[in-house]
C-alpha positions in Angstrom: 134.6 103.4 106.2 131.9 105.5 107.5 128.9 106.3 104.9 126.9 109.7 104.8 124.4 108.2 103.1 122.7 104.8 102.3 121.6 104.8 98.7 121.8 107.8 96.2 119.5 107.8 93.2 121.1 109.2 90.2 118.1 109.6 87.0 115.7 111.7 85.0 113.3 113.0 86.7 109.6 113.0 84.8 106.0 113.5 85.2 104.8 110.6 84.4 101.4 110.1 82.7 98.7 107.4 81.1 95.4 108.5 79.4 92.9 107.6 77.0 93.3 109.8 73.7 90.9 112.4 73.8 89.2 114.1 70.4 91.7 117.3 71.5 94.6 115.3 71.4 93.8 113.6 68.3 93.5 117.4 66.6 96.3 118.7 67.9 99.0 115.9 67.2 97.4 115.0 63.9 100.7 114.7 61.2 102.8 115.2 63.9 103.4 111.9 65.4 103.9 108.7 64.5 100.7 107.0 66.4 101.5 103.1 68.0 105.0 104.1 68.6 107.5 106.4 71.1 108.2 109.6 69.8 110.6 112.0 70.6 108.8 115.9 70.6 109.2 119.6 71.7 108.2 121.5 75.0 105.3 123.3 73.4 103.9 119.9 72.0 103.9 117.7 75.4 102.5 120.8 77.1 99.7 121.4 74.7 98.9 117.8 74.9 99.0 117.7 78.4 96.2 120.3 79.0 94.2 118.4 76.6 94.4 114.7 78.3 94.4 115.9 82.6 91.2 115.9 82.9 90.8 112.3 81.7 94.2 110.7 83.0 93.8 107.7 84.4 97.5 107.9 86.2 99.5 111.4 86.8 102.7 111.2 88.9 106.2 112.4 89.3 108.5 109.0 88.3 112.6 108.6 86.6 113.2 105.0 87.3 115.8 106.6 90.1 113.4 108.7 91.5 111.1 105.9 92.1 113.3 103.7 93.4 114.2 106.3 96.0 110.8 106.8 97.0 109.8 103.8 97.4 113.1 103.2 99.9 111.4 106.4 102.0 108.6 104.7 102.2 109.8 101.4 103.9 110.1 103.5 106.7 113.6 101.5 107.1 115.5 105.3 108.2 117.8 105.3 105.5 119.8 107.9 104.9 118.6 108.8 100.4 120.1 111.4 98.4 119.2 112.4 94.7 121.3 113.6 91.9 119.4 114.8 89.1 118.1 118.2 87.1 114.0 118.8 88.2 112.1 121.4 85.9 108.9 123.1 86.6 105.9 120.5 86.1 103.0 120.6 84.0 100.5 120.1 85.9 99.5 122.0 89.5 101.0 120.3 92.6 104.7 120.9 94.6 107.5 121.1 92.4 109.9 117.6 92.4 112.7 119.2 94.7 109.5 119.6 97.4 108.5 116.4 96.9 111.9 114.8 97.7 112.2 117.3 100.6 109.0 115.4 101.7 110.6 112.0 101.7 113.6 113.0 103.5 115.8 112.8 100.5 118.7 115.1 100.4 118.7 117.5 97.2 122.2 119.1 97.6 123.4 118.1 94.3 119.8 118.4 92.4 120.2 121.1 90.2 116.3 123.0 90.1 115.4 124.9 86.4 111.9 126.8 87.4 111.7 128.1 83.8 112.5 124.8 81.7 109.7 122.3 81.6 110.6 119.2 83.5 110.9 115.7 81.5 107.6 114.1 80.7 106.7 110.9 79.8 102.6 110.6 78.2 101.0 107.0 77.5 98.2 107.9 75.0 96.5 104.5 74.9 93.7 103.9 72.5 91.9 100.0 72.0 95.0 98.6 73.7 98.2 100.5 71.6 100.0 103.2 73.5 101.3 106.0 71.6 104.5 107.7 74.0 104.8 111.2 73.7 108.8 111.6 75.1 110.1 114.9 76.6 113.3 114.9 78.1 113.3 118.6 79.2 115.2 119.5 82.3 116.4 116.3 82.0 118.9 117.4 78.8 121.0 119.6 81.3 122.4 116.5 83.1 125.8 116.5 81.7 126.6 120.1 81.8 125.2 119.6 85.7 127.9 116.8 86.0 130.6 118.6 84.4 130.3 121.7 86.5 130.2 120.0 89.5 132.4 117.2 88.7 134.3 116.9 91.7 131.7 118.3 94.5 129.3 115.0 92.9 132.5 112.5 92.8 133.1 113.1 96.5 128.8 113.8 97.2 128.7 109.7 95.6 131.4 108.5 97.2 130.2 109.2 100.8 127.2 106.9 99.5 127.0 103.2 100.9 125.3 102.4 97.7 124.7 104.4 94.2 121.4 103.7 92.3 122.0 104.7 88.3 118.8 105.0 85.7 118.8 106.5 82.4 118.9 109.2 80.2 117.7 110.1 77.1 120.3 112.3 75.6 123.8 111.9 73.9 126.4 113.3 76.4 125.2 112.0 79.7 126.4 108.4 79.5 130.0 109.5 78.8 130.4 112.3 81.6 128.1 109.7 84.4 130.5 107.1 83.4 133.6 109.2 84.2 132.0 110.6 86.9 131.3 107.2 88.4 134.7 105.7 87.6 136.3 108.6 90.2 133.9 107.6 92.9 134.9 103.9 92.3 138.4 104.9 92.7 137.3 107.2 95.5 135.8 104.6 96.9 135.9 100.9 96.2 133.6 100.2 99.1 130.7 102.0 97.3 128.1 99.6 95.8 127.2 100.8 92.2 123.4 99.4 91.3 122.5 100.1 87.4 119.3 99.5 85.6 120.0 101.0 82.3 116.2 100.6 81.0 115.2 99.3 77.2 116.8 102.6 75.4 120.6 102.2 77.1 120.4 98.2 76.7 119.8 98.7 73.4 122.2 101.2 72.2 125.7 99.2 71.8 127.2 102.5 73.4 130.8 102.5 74.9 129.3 104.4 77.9 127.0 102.6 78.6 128.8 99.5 78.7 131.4 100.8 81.0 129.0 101.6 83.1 127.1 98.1 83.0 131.0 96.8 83.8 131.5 99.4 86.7 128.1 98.3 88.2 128.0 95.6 90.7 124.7 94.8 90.4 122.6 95.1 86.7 119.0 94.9 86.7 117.5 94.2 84.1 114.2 92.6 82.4 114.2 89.6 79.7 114.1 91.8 76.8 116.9 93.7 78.3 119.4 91.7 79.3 119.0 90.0 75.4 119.7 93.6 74.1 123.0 94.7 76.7 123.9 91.2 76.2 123.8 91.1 72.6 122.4 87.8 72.3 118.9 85.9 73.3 120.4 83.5 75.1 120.0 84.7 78.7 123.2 82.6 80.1 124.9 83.6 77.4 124.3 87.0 77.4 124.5 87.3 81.5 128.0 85.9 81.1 129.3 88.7 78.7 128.0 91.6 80.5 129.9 89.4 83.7 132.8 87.9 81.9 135.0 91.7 82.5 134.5 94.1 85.9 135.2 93.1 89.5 134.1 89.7 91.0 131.2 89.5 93.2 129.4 91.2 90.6 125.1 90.3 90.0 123.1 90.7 87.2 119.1 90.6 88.4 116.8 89.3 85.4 113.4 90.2 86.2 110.4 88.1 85.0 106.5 87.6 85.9 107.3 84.5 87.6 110.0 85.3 89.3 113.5 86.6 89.1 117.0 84.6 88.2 120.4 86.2 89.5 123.7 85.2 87.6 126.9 86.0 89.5 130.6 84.0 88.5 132.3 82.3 90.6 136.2 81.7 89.0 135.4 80.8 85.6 131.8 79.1 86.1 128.6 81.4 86.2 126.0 80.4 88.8 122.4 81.0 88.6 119.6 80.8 91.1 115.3 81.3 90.4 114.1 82.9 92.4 110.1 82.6 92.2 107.8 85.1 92.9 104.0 84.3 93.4 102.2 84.8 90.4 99.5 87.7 89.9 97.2 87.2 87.0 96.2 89.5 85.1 93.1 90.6 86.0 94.6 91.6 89.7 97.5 93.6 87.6 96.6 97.5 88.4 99.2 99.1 87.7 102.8 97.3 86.4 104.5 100.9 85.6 107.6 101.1 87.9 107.3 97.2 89.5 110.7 97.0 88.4 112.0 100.5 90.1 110.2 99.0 93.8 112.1 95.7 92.9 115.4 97.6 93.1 114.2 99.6 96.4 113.6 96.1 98.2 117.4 95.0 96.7 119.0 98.0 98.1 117.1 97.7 100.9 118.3 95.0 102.3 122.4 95.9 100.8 122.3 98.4 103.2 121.1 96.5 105.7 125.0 95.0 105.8 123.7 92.0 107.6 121.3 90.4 104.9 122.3 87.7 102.1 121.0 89.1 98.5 119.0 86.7 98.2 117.3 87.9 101.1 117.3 91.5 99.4 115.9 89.8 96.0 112.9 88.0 98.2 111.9 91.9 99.8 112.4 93.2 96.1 109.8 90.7 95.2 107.2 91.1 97.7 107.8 95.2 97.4 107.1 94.8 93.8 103.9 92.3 94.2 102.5 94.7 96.5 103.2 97.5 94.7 101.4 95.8 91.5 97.9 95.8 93.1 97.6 99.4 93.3 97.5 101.8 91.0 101.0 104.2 91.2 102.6 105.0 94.9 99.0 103.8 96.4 100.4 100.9 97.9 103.4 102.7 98.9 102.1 103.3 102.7 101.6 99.2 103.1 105.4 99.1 102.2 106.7 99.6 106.2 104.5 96.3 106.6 105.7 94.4 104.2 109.5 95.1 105.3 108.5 93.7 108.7 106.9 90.2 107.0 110.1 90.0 105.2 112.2 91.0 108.5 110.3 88.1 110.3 110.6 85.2 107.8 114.4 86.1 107.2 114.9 86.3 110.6 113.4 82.5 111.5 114.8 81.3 108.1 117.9 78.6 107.8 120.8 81.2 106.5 121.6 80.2 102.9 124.6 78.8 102.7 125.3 80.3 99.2 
């Protein structure tokens, strides 16, 4: 069949920021959060603190896992056709609003649902002598399922005209069950859709119903080491790659992403295969900035899926090299190199024996 689109992003949509802790911070959050760990807080509290930590940031952008996989596909400069479904609220800090800023990429936006007046999710990294204390606001973010449900067919059909589906997280209760329905009618909609899922830490961990059918819906799960122990419920990683495999459609992938490299387990009948794949090792010192390496990872993956005429493995090599690149500079910096890096991987796959796997 004939797609409308080549990969729509569905995710939270944040304003993502890291920065030292600041003497006003300190002040304003003292006996109100739990310092060292992630905590869950109020509008008025992230927005306070906000104010008090922009001028010494180290790292302000707009991120959702989604959302920066999607960007980072509109930066390849490979003409995709990218759509977003999500809620946007009104940032914290100056700059264009989120909806703007996808306009910008080329990104469709007819099923992102805009809330001027509700403060958009926010993600703060205060970091002090090496411990990060995470200041979590879902904000706009919280309306996703009511967006879903009001819309429920107009999104269905919105997905389903979608070569492949890109799924990221959410942080509150309802979403999970309404995304997985919703995703389940586009499946039956359309089997031909590719559904890509990278439930993050919080969803891997949570043992929910949801969130496993959606990890069994999904042909491909991406996931890191810590990740795949948790939605596998086990730390054995074949092990726990074969549950999350053992029930859904064959041909399905689960992506394990590591520093050296990353492993992809598929089955094949009643055996499951996996390949390393290894990546060239940064150490530390050259590490800018790893926030989101796993989000450009996805990008190069789905890149080259809707291509239609590359192997994975081809796809997991771009995802690689995407992500390396993207790991020397601090946030989108390297983003504009990407268009580059998609013509190295075009060349070398294009005078490469085809793997016969």
């Amino acid at each position: 069949m004939g797609f409308r689109f080549d990969v729509v992003g569905v995710g939270a949509l944040n304003l993502d920021s890291i920065a030292p802790v600041t003497a006003a911070a300190r002040t304003l959050l003292r006996g109100s959060v739990d310092w060292g760990a992630e905590c869950r807080v109020g509008a008025a509290t992230v927005d306070a603190a906000m104010r008090t930590v922009h001028a010494a940031a180290v790292r302000v952008v707009v991120g959702g896992s989604a959302y920066n996989t999607v960007a980072a596909l509109a930066h390849t400069g490979a003409g995709l056709r990218l759509g977003y479904v999500g809620v946007a609220g009104r940032l914290p800090v100056p700059g264009a609003p989120i909806a703007e800023r996808l306009h910008r990429l080329g990104v469709d936006t007819e099923y992102l649902r805009v809330e001027p007046d509700e403060l958009s999710g926010v993600c703060l990294s205060l970091v002090e002598d090496g411990e990060r204390t995470l200041l979590v606001h879902p904000g706009a973010n919280d309306r996703m399922a009511g967006h879903l449900e009001s819309h429920f067919e107009q999104v269905v059909e919105y997905l389903s005209a979608a070569r492949i589906v890109h799924v990221t997280s959410f942080l509150d209760a309802r979403t999970p069950a309404v995304l997985a329905d919703v995703l389940a009618a586009v499946r039956d909609r359309s089997p031909e859709t590719v559904l890509s899922f990278d439930p993050g830490h919080v969803w891997a961990a949570s043992r929910s119903v949801p969130v496993a059918a959606l990890a069994t819906m999904a042909d491909h799960v991406l996931l890191n080491e810590r990740e795949l122990q948790a939605l596998g419920t086990t730390g054995d990683d074949t092990w726990a790659a074969d549950r999350i495999l053992r029930v859904g459609r064959p041909g399905r992938f689960v992506h394990v992403k590591r520093p050296s490299g990353v492993t992809t387990f598929t089955r094949s009948g009643p055996l499951l295969r996996a390949r390393f794949h290894p990546q060239q090792f940064l150490t530390t010192d050259l590490v800018l900035d790893a926030t989101g390496a796993g989000d450009v990872y996805a990008a190069g993956v789905l890149a080259a899926l809707a291509d239609g005429g590359s192997h994975l493995y081809d796809g997991v090599r771009l995802g690689m090299a995407l992500a390396r690149h993207k790991l020397l500079h601090l946030a989108d910096g390297g983003h504009p190199d990407f268009p580059a890096v998609l013509r190295e991987w075009q060349r070398q796959t294009a005078a490469a024996t085809p793997d016969p796997s």
